[in-house]
C-alpha positions as CSV (number, residue, x, y, z in Angstrom):
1,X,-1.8,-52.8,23.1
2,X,1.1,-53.6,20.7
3,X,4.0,-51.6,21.3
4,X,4.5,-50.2,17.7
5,X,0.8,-49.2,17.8
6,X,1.2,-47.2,21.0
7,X,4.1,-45.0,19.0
8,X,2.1,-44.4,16.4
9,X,-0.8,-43.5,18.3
10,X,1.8,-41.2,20.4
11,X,3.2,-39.9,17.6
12,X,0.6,-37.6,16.1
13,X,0.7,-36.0,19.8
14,X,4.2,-35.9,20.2
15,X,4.0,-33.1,16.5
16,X,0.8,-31.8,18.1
17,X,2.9,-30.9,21.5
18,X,5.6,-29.8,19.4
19,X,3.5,-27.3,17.3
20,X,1.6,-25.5,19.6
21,X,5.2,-25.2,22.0
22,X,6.5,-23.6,18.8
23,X,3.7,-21.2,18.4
24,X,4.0,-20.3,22.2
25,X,7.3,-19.4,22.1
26,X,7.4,-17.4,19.3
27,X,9.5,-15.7,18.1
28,X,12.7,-17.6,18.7
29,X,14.5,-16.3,16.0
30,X,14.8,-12.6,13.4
31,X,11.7,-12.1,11.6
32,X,12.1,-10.8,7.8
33,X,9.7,-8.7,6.9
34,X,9.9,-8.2,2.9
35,X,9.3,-4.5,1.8
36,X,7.0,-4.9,-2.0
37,X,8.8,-1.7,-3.1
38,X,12.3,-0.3,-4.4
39,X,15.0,0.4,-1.7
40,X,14.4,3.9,-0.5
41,X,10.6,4.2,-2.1
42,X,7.4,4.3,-0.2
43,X,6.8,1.1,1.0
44,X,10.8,0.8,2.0
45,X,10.6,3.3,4.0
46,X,6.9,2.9,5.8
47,X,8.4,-1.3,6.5
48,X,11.5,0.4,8.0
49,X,10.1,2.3,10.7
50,X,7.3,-0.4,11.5
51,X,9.8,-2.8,11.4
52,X,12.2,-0.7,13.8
53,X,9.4,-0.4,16.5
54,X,8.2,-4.3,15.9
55,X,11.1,-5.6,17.2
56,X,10.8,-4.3,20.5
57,X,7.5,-5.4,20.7
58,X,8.4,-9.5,19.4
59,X,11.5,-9.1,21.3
60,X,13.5,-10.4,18.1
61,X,15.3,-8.5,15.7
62,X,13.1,-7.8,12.9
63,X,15.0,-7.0,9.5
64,X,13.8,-5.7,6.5
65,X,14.0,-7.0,2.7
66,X,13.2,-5.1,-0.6
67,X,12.1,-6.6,-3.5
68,X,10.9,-4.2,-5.9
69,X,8.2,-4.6,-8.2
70,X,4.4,-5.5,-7.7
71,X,4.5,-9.1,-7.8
72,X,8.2,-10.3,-6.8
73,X,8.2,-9.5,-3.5
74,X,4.4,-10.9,-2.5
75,X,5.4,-14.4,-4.6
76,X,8.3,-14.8,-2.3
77,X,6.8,-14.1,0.8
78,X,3.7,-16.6,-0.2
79,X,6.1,-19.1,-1.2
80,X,7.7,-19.0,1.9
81,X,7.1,-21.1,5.2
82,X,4.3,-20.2,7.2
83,X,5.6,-19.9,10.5
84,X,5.8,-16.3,11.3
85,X,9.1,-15.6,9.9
86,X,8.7,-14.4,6.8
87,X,5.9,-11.4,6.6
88,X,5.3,-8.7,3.9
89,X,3.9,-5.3,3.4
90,X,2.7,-4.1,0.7
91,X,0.5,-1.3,-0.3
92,X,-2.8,-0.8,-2.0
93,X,-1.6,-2.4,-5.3
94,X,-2.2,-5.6,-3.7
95,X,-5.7,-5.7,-4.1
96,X,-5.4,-4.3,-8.0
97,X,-3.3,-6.8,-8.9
98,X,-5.7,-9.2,-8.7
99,X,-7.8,-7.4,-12.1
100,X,-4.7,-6.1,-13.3
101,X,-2.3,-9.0,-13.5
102,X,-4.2,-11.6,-16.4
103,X,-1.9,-14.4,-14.6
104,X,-0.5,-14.0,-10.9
105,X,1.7,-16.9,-9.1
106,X,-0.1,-16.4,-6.6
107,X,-4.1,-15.7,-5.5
108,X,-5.3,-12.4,-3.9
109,X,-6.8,-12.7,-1.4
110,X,-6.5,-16.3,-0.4
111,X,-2.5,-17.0,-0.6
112,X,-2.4,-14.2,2.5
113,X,-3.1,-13.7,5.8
114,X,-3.5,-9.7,6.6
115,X,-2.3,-8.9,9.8
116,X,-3.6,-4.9,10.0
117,X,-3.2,-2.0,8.0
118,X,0.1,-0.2,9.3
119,X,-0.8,3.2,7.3
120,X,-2.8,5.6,5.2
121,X,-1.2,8.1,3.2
122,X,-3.7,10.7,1.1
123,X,-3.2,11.3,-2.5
124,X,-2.3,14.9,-4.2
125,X,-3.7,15.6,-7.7
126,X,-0.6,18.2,-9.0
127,X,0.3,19.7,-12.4
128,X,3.5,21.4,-13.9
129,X,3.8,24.9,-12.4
130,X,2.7,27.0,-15.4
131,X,-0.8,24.9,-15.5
132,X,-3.4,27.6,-16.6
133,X,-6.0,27.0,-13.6
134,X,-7.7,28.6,-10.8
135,X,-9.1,25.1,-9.0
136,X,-9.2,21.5,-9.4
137,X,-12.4,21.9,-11.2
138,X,-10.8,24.3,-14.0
139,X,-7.8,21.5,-14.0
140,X,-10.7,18.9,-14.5
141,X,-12.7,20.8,-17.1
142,X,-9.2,21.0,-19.5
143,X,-9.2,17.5,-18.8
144,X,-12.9,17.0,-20.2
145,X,-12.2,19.7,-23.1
146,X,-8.5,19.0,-24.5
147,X,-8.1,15.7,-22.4
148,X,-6.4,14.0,-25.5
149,X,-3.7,17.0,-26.0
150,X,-2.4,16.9,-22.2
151,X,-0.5,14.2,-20.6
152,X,-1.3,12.3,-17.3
153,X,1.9,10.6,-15.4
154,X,1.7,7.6,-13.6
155,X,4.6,5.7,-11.3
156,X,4.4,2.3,-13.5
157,X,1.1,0.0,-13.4
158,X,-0.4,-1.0,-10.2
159,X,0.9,1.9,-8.6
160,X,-0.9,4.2,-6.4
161,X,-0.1,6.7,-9.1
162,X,-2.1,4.6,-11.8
163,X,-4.9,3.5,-9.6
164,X,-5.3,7.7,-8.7
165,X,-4.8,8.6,-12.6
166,X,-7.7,6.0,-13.3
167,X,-10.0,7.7,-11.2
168,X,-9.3,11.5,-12.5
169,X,-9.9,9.8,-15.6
170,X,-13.2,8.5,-15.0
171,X,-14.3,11.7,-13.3
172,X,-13.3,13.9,-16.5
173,X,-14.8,11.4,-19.2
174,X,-11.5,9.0,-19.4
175,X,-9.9,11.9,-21.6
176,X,-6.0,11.9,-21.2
177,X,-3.1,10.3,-22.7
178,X,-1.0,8.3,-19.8
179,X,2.3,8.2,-19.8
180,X,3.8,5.3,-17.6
181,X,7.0,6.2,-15.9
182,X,9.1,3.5,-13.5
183,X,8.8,5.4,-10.4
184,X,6.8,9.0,-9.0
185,X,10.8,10.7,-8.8
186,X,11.3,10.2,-13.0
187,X,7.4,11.5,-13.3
188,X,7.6,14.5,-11.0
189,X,11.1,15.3,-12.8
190,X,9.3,15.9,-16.2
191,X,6.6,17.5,-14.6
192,X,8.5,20.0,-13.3
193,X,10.2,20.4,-16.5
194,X,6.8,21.0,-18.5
195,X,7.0,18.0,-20.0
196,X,4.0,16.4,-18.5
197,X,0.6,18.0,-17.7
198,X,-0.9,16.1,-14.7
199,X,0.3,13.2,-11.6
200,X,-1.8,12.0,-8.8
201,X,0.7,10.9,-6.3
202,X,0.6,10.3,-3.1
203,X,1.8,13.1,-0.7
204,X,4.9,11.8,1.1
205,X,6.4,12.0,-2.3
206,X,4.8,15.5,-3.9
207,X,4.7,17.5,-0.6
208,X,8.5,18.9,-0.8
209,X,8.0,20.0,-4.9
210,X,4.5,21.7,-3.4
211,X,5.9,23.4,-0.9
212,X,8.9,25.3,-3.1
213,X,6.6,25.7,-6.1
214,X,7.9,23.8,-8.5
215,X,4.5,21.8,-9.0
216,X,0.6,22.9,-8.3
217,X,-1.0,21.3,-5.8
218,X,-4.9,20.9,-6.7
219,X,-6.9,18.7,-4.5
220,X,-6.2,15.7,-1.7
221,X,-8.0,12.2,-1.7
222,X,-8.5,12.4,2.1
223,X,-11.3,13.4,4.1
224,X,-9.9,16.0,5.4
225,X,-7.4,18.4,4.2
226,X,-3.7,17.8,4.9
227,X,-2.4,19.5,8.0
228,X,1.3,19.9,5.8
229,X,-1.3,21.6,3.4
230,X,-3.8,23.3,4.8
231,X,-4.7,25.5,1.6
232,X,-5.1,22.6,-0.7
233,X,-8.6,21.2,-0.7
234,X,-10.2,17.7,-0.7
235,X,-11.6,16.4,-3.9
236,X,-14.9,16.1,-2.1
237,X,-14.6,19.7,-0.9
238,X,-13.8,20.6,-4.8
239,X,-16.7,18.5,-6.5
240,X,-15.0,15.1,-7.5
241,X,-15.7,12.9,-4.2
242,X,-15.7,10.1,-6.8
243,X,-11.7,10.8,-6.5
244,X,-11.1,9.6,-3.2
245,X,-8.4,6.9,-2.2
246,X,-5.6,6.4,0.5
247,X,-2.3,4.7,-0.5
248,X,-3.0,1.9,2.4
249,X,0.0,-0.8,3.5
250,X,-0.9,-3.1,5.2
251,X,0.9,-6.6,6.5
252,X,0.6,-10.0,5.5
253,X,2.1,-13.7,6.4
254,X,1.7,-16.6,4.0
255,X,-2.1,-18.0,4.7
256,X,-1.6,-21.0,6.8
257,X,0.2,-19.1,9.5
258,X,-1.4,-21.0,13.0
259,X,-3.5,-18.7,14.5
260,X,-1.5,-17.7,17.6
261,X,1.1,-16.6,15.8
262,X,-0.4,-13.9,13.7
263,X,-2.3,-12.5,16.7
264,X,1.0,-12.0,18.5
265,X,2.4,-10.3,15.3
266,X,-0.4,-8.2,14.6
267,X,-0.5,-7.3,18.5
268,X,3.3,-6.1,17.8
269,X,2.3,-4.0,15.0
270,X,-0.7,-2.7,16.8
271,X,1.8,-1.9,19.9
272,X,4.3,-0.2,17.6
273,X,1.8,1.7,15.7
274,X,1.3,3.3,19.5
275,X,5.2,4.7,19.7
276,X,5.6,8.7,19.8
277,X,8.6,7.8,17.6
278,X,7.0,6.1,14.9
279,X,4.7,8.5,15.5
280,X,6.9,11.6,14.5
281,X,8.2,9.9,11.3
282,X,4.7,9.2,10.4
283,X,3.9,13.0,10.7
284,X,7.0,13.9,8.6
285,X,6.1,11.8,6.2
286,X,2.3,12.9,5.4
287,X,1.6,9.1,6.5
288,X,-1.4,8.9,9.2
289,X,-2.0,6.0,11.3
290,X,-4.9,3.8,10.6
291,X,-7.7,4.7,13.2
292,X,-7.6,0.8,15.3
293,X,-10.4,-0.7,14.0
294,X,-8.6,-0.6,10.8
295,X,-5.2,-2.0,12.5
296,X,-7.3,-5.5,13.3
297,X,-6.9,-8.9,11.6
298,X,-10.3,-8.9,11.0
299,X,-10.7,-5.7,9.2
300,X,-8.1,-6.4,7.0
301,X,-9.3,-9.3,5.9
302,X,-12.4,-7.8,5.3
303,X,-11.2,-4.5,3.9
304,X,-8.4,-6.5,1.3
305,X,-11.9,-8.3,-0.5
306,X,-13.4,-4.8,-0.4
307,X,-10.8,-3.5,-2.6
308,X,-10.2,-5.9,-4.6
309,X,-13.8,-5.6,-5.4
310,X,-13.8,-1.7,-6.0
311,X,-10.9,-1.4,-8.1
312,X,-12.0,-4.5,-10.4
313,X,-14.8,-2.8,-12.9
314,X,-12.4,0.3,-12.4
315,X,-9.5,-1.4,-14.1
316,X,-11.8,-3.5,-16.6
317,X,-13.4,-0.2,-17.7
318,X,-10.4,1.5,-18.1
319,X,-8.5,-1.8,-20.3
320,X,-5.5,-1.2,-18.1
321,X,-4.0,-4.7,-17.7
322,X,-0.4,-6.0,-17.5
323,X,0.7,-9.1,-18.6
């Protein structure tokens, strides 16, 4: 055979080699894992900790970068190479941005790979302290009645916040007047003033305003009642298991990450999630661990169409899209 021929022959084998040594000895380098969230919010501080206990587990430092806002963040992460070294987590608003967002630069699901669902943190339906109620169903029949006269907070679109208010909305006859806020702390601030009626935010962020009274804690999206508040029931326990949501994160690379690679990432996360450390921040935080069926590749893929699916006729319904 010619000579010349044989390289080129060789040389598709020679990248082949080349590839699959790269995925086996990953990682070789830090790992950036890009927070979709404002420094210090949420989702900062959820990537933080996973992040922390990662890196033992890839034996590579694994650094953390936030990009706030709802689409930033997942536009540079899918716009990045996919080789493992530049991941993402983000929360539920990843699957509503796909209804909410008329245009994205980017498509949801298919520009990601999910890697596992890291946590699951259970939403609190709250009201300024002086809110005339005995129960959540008293709070949701003033809602029904005078829904126009009181105002509903939410922490900007796509937010937890906003996909929680659109669901106490549908359960009380889509009677409220939003206001939009950029962020839960500027919310919770005027509810605590009196200035706003109603937020449904997710615990991590209400829980220390519940707990020295200067908000009213109505009902929890969970299952199961809080063990940080025990007196507060579920929504289902109250009559409204139409409002039930978790404010999910889960972790993504760039879709066309080999394989190999994201099974020995989401092994890491699955391996960290298992730390009494992380653990104990978790538990601080209100923030449960996903039971492991949920930490899977597969699941996530799965579960990412699934909500994408239930929040679209929600958001349609309700008109509430962004540009």
């Amino acid at each position: 055979m010619h000579p010349t021929r044989r390289g080129l022959l060789a040389a598709p084998l020679i990248l082949a080699g080349t590839a699959r040594a790269q995925e086996a000895d990953y990682p070789t380098r830090p790992v950036t894992i890009i927070a979709a969230g404002a420094a210090g919010g949420p989702t900062d501080t959820v990537t933080r900790i996973v992040a922390d206990s990662m890196g033992r587990h890839l034996g590579q430092p694994v650094v953390v970068e936030s990009i706030g806002g709802s689409i930033v963040g997942p536009q540079r992460m899918v716009q990045s190479k996919p080789d493992g070294y530049t991941l993402l987590i983000n929360n539920i608003g990843m699957a509503a941005s796909a209804t909410l967002y008329r245009s994205l630069p980017y498509d949801v699901p298919g520009s990601f790979a999910p890697l596992g669902l890291v946590s699951d943190a259970a939403m609190t339906i709250v009201t300024r302290p002086d809110f005339a109620a005995k129960d959540l169903a008293a709070v949701m029949a003033a809602l029904a009645q005078r829904g126009d006269a009181l105002n509903m907070a939410t922490a900007g679109l796509g937010s937890a916040a906003n996909l929680c208010a659109l669901l106490v909305q549908q359960a009380a006859g889509n009677r409220a007047t939003v206001v939009v806020f950029r962020g839960t702390a500027p919310a919770i601030a005027e509810l605590m003033a009196g200035r706003i009626d109603l937020l449904c935010d997710q615990a991590t962020n209400t829980i220390p305003y519940i707990r020295d009274n200067r908000v009213r804690a109505w009902g929890v999206s969970s299952p199961q009642r809080l063990p940080g508040l025990p007196a507060v029931p579920t929504t289902a326990e109250a009559g409204f298991g139409g409002i039930a949501m978790s404010t999910w994160h889960g972790l993504y690379a760039p879709a066309g990450t080999p394989e190999p690679i994201q099974e020995k990432i989401s092994a890491a996360m699955r391996a960290a999630l298992q730390e009494p450390k992380l653990r104990q921040r978790y538990a601080e935080l209100l923030t449960d661990i996903p039971a492991p069926e949920r930490q899977t590749i597969a699941f996530h893929r799965r579960f990412l169409a699934e909500e994408v699916a239930r929040w679209r006729p929600i958001i349609q319904a309700a008109g509430a899209y962004a540009d």
